[in-house]
Biopython code that builds the backbone (N, CA, C, O; Angstrom):
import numpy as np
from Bio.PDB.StructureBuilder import StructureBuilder

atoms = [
    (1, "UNK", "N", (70.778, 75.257, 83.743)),
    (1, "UNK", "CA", (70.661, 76.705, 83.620)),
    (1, "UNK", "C", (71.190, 77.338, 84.913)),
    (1, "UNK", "O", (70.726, 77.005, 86.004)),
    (2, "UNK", "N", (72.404, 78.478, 84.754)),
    (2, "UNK", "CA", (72.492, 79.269, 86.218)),
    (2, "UNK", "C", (71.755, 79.780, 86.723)),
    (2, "UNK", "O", (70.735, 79.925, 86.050)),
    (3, "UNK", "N", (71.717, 80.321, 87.999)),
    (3, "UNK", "CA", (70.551, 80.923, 88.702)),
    (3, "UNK", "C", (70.427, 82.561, 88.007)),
    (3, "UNK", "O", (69.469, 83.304, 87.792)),
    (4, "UNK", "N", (71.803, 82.670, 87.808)),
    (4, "UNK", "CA", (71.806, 84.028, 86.821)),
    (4, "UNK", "C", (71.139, 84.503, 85.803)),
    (4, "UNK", "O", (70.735, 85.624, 85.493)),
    (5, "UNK", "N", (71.064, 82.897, 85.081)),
    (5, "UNK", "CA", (70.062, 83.590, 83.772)),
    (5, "UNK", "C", (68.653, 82.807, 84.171)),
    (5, "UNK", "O", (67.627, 83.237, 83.643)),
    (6, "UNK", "N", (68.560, 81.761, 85.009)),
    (6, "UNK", "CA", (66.961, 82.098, 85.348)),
    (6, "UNK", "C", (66.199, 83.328, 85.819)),
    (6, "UNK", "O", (65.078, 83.720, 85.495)),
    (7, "UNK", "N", (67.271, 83.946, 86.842)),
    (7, "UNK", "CA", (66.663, 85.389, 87.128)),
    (7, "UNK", "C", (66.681, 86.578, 86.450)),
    (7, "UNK", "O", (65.967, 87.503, 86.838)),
    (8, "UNK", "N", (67.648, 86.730, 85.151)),
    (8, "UNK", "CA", (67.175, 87.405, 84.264)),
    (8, "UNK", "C", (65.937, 86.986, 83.637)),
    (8, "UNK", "O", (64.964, 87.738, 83.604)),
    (9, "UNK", "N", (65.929, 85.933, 83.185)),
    (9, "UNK", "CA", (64.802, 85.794, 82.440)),
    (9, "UNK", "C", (63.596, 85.795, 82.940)),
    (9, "UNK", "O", (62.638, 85.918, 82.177)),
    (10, "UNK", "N", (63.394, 85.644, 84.448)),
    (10, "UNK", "CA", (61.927, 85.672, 85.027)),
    (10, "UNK", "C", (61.663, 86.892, 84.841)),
    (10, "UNK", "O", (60.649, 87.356, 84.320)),
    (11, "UNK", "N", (63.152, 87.806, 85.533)),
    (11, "UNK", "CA", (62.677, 89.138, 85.586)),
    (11, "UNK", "C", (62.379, 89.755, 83.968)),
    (11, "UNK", "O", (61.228, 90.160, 83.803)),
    (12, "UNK", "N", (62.965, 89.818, 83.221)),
    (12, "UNK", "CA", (61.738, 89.568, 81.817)),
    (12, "UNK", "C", (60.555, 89.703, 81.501)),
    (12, "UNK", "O", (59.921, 90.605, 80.953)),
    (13, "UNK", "N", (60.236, 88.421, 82.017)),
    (13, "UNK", "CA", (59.047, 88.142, 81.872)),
    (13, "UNK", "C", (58.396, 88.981, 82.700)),
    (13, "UNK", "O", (57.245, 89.119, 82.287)),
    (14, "UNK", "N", (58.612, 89.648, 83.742)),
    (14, "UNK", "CA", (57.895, 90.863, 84.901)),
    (14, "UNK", "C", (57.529, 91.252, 84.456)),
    (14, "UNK", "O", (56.306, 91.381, 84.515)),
    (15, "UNK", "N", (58.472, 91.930, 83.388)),
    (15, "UNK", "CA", (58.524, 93.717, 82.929)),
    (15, "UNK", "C", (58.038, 93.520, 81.362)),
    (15, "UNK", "O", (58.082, 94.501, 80.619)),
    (16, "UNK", "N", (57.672, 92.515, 80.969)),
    (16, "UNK", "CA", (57.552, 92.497, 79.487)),
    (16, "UNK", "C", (56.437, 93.439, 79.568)),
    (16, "UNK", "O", (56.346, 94.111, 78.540)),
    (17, "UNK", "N", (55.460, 93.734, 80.557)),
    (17, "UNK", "CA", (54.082, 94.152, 80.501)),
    (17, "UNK", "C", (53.866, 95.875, 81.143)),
    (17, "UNK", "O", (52.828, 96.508, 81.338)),
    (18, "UNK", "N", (55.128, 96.208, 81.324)),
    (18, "UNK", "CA", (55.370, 97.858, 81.611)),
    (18, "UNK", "C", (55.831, 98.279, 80.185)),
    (18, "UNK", "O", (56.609, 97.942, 79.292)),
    (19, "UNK", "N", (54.555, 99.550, 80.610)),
    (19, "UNK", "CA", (54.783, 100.270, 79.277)),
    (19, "UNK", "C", (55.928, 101.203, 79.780)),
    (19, "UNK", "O", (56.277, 101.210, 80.961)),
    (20, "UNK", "N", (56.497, 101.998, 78.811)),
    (20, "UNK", "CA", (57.354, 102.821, 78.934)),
    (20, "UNK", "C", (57.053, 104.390, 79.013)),
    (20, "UNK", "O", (57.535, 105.373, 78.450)),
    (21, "UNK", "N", (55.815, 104.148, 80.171)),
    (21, "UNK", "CA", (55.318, 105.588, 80.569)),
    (21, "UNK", "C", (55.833, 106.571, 81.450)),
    (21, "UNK", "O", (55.798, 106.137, 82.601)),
    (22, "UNK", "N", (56.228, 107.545, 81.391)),
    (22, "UNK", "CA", (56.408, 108.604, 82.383)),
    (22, "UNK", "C", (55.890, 108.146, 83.648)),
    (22, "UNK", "O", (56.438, 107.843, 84.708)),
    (23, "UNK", "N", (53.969, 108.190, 83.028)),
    (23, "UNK", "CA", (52.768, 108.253, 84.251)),
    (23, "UNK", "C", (53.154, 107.151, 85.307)),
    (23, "UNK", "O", (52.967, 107.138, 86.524)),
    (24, "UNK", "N", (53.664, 106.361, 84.594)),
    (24, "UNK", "CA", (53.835, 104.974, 85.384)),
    (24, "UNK", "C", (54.419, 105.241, 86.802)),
    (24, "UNK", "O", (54.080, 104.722, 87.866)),
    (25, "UNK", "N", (55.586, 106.376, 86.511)),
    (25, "UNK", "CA", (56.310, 105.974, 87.804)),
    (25, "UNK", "C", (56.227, 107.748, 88.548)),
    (25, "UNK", "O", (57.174, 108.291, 89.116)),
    (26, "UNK", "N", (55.261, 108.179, 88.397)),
    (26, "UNK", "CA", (55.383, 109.379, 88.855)),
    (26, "UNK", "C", (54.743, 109.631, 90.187)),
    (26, "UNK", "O", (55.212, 110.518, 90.900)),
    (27, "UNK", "N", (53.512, 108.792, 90.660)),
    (27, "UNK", "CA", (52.918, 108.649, 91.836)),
    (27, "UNK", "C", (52.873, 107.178, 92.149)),
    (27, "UNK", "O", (52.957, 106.295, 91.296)),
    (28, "UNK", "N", (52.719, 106.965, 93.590)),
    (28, "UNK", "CA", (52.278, 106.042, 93.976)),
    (28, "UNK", "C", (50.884, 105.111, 94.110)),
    (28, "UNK", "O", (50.122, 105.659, 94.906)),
    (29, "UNK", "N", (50.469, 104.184, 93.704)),
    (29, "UNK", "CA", (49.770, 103.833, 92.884)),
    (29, "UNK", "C", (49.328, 103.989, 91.702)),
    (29, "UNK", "O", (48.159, 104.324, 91.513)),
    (30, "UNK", "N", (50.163, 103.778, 90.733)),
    (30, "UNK", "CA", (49.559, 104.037, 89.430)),
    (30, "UNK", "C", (48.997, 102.686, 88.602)),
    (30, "UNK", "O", (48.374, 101.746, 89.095)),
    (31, "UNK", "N", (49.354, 102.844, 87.356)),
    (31, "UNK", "CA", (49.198, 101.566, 86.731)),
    (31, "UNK", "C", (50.920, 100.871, 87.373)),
    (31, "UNK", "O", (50.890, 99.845, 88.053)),
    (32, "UNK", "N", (51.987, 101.403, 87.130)),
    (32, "UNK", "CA", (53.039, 100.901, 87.244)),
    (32, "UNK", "C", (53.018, 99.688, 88.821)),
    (32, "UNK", "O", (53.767, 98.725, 88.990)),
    (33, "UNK", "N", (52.097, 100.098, 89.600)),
    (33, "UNK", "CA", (51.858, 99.710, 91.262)),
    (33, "UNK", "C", (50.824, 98.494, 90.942)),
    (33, "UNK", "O", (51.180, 97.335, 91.156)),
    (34, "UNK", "N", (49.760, 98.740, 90.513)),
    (34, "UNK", "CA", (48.714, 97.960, 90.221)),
    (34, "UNK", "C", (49.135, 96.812, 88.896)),
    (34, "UNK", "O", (48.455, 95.799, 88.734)),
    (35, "UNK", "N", (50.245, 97.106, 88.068)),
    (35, "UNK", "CA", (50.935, 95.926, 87.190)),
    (35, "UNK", "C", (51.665, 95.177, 88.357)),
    (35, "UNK", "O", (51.045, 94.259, 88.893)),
    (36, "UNK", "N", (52.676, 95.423, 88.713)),
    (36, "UNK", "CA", (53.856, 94.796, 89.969)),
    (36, "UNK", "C", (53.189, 94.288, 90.656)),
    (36, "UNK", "O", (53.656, 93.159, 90.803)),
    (37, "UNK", "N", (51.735, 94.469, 91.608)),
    (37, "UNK", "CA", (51.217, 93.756, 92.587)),
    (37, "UNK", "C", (50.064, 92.581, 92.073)),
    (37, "UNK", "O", (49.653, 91.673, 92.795)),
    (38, "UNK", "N", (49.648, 92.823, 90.650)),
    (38, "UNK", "CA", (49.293, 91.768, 90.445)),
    (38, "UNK", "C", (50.056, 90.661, 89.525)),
    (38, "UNK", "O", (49.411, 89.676, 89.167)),
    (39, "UNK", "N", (51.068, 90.767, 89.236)),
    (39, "UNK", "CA", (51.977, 89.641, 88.956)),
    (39, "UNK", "C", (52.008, 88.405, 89.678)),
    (39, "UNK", "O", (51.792, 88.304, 90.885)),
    (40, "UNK", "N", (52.320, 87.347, 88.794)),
    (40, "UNK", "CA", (52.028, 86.045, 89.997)),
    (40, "UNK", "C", (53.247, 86.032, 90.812)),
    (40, "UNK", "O", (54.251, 86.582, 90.361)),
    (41, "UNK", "N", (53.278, 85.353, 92.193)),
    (41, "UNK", "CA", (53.819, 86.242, 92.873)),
    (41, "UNK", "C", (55.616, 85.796, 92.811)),
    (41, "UNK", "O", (56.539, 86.449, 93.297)),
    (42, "UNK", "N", (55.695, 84.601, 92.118)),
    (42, "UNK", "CA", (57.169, 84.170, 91.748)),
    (42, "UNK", "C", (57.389, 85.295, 91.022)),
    (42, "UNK", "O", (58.428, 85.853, 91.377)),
    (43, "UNK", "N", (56.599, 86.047, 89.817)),
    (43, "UNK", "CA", (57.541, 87.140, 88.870)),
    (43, "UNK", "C", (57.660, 88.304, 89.801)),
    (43, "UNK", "O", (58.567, 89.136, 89.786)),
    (44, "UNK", "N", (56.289, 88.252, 90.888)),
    (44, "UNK", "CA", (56.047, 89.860, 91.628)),
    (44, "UNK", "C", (57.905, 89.686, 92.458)),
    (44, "UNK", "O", (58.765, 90.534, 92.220)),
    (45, "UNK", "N", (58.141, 88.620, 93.265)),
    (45, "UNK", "CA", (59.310, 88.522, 93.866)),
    (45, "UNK", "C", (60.752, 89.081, 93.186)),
    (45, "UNK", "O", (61.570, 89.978, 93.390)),
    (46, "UNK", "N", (60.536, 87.987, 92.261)),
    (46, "UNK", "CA", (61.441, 88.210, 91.266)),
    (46, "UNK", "C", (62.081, 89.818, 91.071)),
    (46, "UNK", "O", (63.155, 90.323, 91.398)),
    (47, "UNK", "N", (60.950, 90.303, 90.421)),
    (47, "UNK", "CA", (60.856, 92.111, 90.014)),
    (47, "UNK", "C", (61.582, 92.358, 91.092)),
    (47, "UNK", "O", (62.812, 92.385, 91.050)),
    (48, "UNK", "N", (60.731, 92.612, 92.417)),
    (48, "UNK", "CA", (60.846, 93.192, 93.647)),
    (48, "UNK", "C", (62.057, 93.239, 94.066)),
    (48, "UNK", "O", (62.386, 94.377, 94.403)),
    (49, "UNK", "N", (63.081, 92.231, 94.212)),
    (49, "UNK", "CA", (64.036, 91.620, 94.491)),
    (49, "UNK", "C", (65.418, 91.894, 93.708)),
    (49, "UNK", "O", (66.492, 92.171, 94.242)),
    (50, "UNK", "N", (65.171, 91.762, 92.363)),
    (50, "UNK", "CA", (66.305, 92.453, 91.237)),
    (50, "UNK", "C", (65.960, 94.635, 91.199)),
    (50, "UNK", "O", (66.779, 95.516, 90.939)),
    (51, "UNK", "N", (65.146, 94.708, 91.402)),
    (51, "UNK", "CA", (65.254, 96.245, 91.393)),
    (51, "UNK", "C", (65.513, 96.319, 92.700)),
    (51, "UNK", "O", (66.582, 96.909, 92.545)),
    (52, "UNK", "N", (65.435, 96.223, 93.747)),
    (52, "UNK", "CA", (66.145, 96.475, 95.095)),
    (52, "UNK", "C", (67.642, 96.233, 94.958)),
    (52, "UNK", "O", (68.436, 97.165, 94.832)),
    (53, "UNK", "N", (67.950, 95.133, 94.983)),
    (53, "UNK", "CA", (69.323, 95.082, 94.500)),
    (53, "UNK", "C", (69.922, 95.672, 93.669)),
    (53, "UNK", "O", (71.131, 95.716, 93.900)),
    (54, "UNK", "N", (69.554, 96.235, 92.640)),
    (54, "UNK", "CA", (70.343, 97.191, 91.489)),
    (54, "UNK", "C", (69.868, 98.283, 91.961)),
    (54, "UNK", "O", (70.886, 98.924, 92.223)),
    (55, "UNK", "N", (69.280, 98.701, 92.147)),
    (55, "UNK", "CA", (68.750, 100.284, 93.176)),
    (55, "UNK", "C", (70.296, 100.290, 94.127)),
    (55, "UNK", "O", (71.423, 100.754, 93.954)),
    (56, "UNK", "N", (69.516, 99.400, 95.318)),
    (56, "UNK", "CA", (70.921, 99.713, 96.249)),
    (56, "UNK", "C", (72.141, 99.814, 96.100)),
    (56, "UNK", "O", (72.883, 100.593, 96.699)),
    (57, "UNK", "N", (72.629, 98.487, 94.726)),
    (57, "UNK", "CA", (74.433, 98.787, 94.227)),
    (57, "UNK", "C", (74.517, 100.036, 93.254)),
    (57, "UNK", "O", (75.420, 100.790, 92.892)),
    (58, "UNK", "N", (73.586, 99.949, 93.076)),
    (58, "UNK", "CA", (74.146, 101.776, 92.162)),
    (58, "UNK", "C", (73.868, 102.939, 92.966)),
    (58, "UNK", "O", (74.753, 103.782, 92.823)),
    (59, "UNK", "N", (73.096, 103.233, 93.638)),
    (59, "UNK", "CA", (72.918, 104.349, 94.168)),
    (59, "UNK", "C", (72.684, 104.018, 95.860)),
    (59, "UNK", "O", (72.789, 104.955, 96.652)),
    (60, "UNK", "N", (72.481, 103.142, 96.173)),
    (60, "UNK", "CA", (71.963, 102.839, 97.626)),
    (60, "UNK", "C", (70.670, 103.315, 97.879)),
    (60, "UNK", "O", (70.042, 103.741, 96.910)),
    (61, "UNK", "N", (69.896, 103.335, 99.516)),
    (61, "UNK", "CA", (68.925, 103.629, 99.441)),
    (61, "UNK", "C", (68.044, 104.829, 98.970)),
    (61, "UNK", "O", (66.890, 104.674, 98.571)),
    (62, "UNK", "N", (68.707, 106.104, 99.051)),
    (62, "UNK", "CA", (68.447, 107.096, 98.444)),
    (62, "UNK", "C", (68.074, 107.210, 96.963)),
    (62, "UNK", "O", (67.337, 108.040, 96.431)),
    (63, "UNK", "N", (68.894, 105.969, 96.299)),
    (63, "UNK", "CA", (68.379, 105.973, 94.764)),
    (63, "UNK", "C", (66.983, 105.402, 94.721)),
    (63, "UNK", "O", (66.025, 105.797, 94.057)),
    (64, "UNK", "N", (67.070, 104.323, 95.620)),
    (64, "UNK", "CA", (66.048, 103.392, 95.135)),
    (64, "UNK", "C", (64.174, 104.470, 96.003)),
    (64, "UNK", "O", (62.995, 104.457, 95.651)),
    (65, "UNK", "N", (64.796, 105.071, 96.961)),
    (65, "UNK", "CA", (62.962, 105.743, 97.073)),
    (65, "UNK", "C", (62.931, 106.854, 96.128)),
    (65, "UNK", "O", (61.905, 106.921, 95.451)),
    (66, "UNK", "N", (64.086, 108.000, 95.873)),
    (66, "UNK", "CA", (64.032, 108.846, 94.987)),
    (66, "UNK", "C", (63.531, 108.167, 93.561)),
    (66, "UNK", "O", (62.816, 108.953, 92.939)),
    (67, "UNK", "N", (63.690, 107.161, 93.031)),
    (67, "UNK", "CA", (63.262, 106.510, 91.521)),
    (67, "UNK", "C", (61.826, 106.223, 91.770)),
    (67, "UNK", "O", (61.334, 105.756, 90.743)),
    (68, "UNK", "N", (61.109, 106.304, 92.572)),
    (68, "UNK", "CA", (60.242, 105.554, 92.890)),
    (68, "UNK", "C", (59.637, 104.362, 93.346)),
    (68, "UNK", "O", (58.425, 104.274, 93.539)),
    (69, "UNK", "N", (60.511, 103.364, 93.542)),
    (69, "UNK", "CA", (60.488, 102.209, 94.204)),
    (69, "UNK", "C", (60.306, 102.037, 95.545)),
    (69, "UNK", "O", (60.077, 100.961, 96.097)),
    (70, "UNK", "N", (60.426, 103.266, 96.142)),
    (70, "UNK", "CA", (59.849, 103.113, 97.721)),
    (70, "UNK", "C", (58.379, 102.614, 97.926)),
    (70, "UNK", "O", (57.841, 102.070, 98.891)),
    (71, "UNK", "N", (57.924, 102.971, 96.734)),
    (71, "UNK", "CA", (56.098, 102.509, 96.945)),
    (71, "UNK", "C", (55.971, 100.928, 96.864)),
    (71, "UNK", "O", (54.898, 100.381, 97.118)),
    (72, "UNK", "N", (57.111, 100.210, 96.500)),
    (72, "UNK", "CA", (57.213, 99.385, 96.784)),
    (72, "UNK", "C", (57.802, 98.446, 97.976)),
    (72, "UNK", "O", (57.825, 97.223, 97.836)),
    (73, "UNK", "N", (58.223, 99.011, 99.024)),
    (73, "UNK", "CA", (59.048, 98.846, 100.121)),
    (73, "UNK", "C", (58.110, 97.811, 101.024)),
    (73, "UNK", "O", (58.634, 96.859, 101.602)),
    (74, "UNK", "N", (57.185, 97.979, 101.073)),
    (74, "UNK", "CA", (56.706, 97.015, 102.329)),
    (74, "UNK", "C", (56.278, 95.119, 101.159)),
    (74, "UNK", "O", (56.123, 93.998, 101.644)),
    (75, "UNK", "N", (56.231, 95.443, 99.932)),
    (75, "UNK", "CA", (56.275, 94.053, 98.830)),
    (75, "UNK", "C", (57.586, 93.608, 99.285)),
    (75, "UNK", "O", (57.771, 92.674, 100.066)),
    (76, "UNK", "N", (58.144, 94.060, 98.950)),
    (76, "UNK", "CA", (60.102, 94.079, 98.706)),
    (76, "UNK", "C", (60.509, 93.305, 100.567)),
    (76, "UNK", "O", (61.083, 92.222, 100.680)),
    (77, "UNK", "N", (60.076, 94.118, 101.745)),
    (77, "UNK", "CA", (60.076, 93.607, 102.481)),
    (77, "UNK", "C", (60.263, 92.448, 102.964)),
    (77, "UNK", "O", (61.175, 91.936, 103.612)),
    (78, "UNK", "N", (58.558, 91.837, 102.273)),
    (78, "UNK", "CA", (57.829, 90.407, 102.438)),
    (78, "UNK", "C", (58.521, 89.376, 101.524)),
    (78, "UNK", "O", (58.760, 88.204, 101.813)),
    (79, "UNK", "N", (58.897, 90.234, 99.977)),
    (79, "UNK", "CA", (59.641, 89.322, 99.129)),
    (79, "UNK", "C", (60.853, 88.887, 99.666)),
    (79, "UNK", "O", (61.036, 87.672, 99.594)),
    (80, "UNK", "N", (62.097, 89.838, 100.400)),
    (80, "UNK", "CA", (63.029, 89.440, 101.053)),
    (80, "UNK", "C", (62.909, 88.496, 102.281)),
    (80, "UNK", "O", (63.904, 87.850, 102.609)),
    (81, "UNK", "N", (61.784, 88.380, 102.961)),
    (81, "UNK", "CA", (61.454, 87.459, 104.345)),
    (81, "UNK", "C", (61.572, 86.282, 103.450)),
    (81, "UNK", "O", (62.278, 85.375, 103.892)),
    (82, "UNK", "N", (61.051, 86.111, 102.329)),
    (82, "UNK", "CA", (60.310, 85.140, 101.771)),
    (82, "UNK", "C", (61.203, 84.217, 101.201)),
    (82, "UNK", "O", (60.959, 83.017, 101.073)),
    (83, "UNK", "N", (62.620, 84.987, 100.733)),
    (83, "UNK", "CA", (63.674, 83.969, 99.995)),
    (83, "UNK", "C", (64.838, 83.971, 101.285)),
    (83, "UNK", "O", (65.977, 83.571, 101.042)),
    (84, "UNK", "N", (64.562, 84.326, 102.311)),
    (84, "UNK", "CA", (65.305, 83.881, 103.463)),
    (84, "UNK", "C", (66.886, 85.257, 103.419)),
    (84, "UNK", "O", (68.087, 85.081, 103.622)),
    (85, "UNK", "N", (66.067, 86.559, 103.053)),
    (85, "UNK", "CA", (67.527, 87.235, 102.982)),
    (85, "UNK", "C", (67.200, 88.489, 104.332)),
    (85, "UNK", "O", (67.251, 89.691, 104.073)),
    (86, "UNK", "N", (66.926, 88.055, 105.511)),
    (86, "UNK", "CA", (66.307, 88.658, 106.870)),
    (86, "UNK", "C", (67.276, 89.760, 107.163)),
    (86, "UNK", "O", (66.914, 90.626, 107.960)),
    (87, "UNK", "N", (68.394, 89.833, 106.652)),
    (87, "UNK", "CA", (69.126, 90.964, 106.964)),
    (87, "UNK", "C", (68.541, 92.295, 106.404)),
    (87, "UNK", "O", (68.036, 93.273, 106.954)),
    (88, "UNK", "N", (68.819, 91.941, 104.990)),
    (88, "UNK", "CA", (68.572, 92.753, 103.748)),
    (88, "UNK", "C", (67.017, 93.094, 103.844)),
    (88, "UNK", "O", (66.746, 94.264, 103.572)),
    (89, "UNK", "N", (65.680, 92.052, 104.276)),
    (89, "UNK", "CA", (64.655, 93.127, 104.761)),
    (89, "UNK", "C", (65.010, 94.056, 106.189)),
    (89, "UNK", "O", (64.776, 95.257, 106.053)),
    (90, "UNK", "N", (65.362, 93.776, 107.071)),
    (90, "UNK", "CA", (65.833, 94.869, 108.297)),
    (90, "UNK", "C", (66.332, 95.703, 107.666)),
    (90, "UNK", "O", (65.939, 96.841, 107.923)),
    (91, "UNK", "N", (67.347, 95.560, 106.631)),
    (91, "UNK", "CA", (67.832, 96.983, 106.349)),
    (91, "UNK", "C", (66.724, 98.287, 105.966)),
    (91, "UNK", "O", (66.556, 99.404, 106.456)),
    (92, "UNK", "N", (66.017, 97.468, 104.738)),
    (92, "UNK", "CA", (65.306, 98.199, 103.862)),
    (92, "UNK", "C", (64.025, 98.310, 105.388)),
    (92, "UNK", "O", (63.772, 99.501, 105.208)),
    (93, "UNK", "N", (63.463, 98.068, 106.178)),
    (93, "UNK", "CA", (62.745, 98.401, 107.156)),
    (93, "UNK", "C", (62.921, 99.631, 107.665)),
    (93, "UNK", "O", (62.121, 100.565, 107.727)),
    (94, "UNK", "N", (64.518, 99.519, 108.181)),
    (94, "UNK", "CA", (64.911, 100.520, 108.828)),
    (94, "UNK", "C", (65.007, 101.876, 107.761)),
    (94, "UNK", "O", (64.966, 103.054, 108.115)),
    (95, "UNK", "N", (65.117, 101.462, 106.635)),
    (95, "UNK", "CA", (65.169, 103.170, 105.206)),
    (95, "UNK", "C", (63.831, 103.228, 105.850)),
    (95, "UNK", "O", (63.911, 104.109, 106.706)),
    (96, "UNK", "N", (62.945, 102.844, 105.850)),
    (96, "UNK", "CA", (61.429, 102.992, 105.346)),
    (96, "UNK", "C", (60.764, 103.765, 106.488)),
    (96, "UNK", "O", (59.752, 104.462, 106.413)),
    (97, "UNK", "N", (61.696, 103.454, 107.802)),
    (97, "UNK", "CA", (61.202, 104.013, 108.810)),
    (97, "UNK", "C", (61.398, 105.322, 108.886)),
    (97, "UNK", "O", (60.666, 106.180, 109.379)),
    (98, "UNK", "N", (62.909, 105.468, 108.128)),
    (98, "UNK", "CA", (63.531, 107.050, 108.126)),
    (98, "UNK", "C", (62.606, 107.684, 107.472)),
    (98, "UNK", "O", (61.935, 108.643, 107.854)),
    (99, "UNK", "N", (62.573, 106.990, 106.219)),
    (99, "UNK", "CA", (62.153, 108.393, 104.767)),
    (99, "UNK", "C", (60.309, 108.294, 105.073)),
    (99, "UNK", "O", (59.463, 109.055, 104.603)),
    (100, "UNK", "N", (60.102, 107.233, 105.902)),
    (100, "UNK", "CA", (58.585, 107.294, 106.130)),
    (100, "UNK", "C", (58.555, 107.911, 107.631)),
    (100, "UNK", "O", (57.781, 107.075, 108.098)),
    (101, "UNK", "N", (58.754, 108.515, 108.400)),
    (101, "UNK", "CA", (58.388, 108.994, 109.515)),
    (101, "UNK", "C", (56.706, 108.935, 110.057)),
    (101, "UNK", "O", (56.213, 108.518, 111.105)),
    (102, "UNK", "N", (56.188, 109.463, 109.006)),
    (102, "UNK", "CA", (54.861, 109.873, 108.984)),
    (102, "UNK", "C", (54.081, 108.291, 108.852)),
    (102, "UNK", "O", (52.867, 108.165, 109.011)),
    (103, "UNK", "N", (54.783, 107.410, 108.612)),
    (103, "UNK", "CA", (54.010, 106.614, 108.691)),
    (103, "UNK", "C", (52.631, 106.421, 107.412)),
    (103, "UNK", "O", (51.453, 106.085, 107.525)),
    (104, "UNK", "N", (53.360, 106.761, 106.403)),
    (104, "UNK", "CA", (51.891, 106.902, 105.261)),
    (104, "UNK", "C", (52.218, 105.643, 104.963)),
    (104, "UNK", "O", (53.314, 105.132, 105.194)),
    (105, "UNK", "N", (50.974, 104.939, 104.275)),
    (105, "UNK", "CA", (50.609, 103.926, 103.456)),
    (105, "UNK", "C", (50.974, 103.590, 101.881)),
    (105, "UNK", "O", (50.510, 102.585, 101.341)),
]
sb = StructureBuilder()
sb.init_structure("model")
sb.init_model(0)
sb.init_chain("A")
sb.init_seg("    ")
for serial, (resi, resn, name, xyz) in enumerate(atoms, 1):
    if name == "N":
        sb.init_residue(resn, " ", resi, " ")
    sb.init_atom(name, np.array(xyz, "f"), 0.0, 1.0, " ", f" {name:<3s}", serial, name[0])
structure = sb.get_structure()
């Protein structure tokens, strides 16, 4: 099997369990936050990892906190330390520092 369609298909399996709510992605912490962080943590990576990457090639960082995925930025972080891509978390560090100034949680 390529690594291509293993990672479609994990990522799959992520999302089989998001509903297709508005509510989901409108604040930070919702159900949409509380599904993603309790995933086991190969699918939580997985997720984390394919929506960062398609965030950033389509729109770059601006797409990906405007969609809502910034509430995911410090997961995404740890997921990138984690599969050895240390650039690509510095990058997304350094968005997080911009669009987070304030330093919120």
């Amino acid at each position: 099997m390529s690594y291509t369609k293993l990672i479609e298909e994990k990522y799959a399996e992520a999302v089989k369990g998001i509903k297709e709510k508005e509510e989901w992605s409108n604040e930070p912490n919702t159900k949409w936050y509380k599904y993603i962080i309790g995933l086991p943590v190969q699918l939580q990576i997985c997720y984390l990892i394919v929506v960062f990457h398609n965030q950033i090639f389509n729109g770059g960082f601006h797409q990906y906190f405007v969609n809502g995925y910034g509430q995911f930025a410090k997961e995404t972080i740890d997921a990138l330390k984690t599969i050895g891509a240390l650039k690509k978390a510095e990058l997304l560090e350094e968005a997080l520092k911009i669009v987070n100034s304030e330093s919120y949680s």
